[in-house]
N, CA, C and O atoms as a Tinker XYZ file with bonds, in Angstrom:
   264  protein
     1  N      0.857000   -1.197000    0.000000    73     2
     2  CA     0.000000    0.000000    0.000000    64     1     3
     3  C      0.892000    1.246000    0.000000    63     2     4     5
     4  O      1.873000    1.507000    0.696000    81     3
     5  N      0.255000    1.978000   -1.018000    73     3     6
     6  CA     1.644000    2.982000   -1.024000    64     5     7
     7  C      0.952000    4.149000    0.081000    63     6     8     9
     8  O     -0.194000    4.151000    0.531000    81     7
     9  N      1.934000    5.009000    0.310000    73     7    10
    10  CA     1.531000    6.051000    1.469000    64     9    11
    11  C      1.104000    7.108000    0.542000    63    10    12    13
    12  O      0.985000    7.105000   -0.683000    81    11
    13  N      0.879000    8.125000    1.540000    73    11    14
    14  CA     0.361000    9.825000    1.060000    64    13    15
    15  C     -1.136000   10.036000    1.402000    63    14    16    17
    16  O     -1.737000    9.014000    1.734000    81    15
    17  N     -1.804000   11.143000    1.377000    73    15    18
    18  CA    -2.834000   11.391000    1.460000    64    17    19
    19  C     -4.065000   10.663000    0.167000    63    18    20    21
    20  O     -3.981000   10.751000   -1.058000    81    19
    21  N     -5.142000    9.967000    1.001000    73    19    22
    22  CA    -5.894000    9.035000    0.441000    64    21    23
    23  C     -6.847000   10.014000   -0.707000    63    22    24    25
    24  O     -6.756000   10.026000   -1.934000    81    23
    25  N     -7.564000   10.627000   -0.009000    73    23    26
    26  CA    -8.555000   11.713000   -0.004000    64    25    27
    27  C     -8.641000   12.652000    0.194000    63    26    28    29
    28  O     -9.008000   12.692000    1.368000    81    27
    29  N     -8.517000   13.974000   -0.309000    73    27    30
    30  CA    -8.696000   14.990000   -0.199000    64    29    31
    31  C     -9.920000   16.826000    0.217000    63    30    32    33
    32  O    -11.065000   17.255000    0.071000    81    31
    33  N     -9.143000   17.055000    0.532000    73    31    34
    34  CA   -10.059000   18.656000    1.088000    64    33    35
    35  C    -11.939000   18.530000    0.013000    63    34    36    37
    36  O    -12.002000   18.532000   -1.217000    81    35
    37  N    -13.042000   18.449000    0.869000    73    35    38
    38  CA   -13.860000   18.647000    0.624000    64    37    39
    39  C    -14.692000   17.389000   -0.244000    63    38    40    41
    40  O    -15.802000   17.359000   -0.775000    81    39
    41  N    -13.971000   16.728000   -0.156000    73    39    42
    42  CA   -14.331000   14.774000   -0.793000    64    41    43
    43  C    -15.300000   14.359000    0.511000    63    42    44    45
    44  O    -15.288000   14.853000    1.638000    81    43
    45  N    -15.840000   13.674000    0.171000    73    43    46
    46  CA   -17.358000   12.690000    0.994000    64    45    47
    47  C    -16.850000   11.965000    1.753000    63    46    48    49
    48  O    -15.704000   11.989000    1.303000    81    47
    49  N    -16.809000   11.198000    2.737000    73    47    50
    50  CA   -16.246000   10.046000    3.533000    64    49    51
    51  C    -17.288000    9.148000    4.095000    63    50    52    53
    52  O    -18.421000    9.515000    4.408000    81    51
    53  N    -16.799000    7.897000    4.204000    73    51    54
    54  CA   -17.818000    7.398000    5.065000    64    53    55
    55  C    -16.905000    6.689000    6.217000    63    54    56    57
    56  O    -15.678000    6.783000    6.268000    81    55
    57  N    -17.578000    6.091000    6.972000    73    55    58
    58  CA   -16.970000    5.618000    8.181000    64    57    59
    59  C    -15.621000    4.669000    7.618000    63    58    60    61
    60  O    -15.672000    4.270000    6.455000    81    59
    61  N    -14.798000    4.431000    8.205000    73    59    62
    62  CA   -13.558000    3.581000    8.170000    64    61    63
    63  C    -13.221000    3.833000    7.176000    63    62    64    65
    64  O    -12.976000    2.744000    6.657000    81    63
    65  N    -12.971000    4.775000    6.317000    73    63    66
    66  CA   -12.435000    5.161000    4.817000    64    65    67
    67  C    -10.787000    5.408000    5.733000    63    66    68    69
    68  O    -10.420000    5.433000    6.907000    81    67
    69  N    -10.086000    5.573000    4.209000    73    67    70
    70  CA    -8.581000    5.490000    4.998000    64    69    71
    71  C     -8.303000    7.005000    4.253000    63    70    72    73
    72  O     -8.434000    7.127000    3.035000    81    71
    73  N     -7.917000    8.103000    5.106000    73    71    74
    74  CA    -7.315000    9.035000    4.715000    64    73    75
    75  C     -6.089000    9.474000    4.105000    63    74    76    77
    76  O     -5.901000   10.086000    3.054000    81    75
    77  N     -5.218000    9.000000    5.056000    73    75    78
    78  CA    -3.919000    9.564000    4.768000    64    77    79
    79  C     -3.123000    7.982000    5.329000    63    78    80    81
    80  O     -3.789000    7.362000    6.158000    81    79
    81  N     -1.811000    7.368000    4.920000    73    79    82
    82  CA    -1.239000    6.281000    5.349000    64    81    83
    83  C     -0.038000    7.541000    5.290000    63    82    84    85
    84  O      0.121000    8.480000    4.511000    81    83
    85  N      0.757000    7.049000    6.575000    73    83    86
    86  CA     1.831000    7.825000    6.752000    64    85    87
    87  C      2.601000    7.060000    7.876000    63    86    88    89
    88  O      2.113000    6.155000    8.552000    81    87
    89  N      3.847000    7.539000    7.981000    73    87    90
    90  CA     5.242000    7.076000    8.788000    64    89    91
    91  C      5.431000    8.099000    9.539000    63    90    92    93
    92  O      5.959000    9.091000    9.034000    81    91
    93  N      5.026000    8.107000   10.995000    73    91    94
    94  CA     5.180000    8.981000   11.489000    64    93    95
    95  C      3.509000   10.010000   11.304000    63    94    96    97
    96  O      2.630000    9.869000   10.453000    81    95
    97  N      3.574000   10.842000   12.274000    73    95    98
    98  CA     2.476000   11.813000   11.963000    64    97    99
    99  C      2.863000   12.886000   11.435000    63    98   100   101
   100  O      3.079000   13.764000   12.271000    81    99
   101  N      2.988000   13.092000   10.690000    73    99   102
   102  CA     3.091000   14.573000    9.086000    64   101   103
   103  C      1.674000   14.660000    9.765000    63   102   104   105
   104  O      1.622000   15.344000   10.787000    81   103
   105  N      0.762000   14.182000    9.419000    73   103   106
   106  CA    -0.794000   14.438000    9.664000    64   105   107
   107  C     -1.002000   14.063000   10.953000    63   106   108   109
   108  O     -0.533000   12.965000   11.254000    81   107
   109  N     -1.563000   14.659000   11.781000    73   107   110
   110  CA    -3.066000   14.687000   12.649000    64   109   111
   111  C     -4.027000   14.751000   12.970000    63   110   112   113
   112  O     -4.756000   15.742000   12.925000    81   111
   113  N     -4.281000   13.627000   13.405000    73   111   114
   114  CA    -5.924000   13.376000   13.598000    64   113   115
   115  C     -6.743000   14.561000   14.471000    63   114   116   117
   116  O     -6.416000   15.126000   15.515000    81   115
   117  N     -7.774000   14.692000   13.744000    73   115   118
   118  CA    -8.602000   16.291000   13.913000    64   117   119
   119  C    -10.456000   15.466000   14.352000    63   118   120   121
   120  O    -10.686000   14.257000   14.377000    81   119
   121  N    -10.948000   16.012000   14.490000    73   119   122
   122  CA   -12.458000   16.228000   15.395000    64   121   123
   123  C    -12.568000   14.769000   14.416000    63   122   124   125
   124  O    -11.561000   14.521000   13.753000    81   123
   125  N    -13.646000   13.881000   14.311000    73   123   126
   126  CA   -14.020000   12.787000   13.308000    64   125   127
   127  C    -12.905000   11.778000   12.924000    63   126   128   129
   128  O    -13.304000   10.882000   12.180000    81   127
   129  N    -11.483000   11.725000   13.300000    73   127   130
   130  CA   -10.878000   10.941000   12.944000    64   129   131
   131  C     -9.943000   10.263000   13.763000    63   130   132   133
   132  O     -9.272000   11.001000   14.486000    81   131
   133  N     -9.711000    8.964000   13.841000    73   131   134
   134  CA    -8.797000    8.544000   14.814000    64   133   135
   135  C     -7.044000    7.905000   13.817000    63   134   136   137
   136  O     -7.000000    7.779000   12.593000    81   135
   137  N     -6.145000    7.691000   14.532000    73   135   138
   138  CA    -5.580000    7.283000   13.864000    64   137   139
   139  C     -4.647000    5.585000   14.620000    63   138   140   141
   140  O     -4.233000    5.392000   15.763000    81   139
   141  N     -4.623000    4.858000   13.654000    73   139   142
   142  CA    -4.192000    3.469000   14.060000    64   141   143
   143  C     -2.696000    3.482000   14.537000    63   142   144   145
   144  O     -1.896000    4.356000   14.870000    81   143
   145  N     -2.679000    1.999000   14.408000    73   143   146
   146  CA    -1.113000    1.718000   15.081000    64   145   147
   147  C      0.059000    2.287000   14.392000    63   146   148   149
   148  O      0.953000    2.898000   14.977000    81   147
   149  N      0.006000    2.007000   12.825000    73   147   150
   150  CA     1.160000    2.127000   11.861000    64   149   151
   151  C      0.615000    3.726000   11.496000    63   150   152   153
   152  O      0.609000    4.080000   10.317000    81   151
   153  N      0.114000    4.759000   12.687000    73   151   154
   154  CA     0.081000    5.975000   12.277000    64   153   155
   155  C     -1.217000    6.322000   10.807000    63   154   156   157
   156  O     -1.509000    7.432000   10.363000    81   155
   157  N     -1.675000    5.185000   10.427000    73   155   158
   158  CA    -2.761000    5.760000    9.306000    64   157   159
   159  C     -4.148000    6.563000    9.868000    63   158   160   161
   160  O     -4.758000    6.254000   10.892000    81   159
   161  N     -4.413000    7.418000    9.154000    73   159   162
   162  CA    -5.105000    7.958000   10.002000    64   161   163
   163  C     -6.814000    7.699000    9.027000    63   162   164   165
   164  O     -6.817000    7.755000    7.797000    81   163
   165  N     -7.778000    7.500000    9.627000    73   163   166
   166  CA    -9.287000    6.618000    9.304000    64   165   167
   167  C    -10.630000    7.705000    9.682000    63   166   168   169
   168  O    -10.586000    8.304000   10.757000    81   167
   169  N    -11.484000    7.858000    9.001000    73   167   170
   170  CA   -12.611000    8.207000    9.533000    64   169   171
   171  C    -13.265000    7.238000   10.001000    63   170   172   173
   172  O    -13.517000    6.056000    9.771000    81   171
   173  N    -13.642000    8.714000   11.309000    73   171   174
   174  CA   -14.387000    7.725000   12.470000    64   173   175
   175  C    -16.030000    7.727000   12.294000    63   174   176   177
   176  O    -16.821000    7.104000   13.002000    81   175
   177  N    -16.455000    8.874000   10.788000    73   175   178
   178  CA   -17.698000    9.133000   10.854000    64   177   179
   179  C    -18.007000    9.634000    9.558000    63   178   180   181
   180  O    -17.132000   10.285000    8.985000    81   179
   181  N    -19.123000    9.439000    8.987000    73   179   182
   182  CA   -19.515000    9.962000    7.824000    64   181   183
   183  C    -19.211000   11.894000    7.560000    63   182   184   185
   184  O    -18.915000   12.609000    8.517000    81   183
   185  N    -19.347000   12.397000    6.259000    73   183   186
   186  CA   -18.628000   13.253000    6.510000    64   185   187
   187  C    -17.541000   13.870000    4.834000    63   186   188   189
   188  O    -17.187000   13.456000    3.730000    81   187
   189  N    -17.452000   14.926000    5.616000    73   187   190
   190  CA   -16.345000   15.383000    3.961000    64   189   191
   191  C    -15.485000   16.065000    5.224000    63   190   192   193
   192  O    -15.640000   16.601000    6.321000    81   191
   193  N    -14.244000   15.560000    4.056000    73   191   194
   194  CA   -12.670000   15.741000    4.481000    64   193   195
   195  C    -12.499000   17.491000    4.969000    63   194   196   197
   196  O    -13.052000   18.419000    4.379000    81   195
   197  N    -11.689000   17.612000    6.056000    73   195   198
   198  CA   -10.993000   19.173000    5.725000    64   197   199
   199  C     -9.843000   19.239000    6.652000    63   198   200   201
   200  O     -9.765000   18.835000    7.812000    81   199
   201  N     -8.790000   19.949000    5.760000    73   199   202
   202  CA    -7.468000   20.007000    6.042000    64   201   203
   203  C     -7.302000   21.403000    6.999000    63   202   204   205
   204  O     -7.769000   22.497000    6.681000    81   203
   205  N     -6.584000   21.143000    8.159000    73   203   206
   206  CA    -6.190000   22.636000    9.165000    64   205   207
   207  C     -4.772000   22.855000    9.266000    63   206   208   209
   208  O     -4.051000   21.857000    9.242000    81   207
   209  N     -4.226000   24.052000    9.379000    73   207   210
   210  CA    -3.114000   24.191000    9.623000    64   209   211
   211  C     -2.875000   24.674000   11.157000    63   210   212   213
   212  O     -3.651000   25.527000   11.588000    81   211
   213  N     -1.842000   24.179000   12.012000    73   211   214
   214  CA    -1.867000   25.198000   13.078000    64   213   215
   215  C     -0.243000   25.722000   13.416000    63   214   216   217
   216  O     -0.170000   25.420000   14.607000    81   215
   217  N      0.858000   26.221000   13.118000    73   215   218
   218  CA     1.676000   26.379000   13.234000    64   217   219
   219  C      2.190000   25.068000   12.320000    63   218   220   221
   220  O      1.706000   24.533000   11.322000    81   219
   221  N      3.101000   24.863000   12.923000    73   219   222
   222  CA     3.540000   23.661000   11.865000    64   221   223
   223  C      2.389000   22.360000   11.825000    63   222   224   225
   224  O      2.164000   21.904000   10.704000    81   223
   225  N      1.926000   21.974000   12.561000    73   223   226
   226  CA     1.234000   20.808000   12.565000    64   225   227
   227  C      0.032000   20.876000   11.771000    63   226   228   229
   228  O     -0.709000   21.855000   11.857000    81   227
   229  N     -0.292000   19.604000   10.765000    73   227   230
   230  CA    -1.320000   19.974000   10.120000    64   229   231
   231  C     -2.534000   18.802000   10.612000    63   230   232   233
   232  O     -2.107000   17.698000   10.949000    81   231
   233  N     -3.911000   19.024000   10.649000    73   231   234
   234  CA    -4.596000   17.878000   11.044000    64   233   235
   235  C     -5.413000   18.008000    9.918000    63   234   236   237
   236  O     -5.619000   19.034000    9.270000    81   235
   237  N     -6.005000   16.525000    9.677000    73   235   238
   238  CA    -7.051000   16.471000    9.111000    64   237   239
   239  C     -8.857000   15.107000   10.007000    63   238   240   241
   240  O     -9.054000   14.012000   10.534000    81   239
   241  N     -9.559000   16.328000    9.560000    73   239   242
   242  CA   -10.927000   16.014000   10.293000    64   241   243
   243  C    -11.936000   15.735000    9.091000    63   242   244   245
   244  O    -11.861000   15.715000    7.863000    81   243
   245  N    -13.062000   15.499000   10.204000    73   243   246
   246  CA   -13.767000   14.794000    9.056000    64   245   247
   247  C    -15.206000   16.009000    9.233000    63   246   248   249
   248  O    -15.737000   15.834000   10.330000    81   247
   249  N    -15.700000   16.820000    8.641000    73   247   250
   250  CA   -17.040000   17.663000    8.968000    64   249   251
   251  C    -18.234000   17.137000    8.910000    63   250   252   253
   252  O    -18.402000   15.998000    8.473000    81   251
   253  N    -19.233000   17.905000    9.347000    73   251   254
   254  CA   -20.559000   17.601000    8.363000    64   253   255
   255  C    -20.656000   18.079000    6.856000    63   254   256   257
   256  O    -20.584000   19.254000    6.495000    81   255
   257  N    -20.795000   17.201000    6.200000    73   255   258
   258  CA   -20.977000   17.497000    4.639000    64   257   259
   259  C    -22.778000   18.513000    4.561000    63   258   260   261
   260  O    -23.892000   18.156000    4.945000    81   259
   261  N    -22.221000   20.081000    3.759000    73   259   262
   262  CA   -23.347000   20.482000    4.168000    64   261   263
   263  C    -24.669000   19.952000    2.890000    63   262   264
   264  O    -25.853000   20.234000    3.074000    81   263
């Protein structure tokens, strides 16, 4: 499985979709998403993607799709 971001800013999700596979957290898990052992990070809930920045750290969450 290759790594990088699965899905992107403003895409649909549904539960257990795989976001981002990564080494290490580059990404963080944000409001709707948890992330597993090997660091991949999963929606925890239906939903469209959105990317945050906060200083260096970036998370990604899962919203209500309006």
């Amino acid at each position: 499985q290759m790594l990088g971001v699965k899905l992107f800013a403003g895409q649909d999700v549904t539960t257990g979709m795989i976001l981002v596979r990564q080494r290490g957290t580059r990404f963080r898990p944000g409001p709707g998403t948890g992330i597993a052992k090997d660091d991949t990070i999963f929606a925890k809930r239906d939903g469209r993607v959105a990317f945050r920045r906060s200083g260096e750290k970036r998370f990604i969450s899962v919203v209500d799709a309006e």
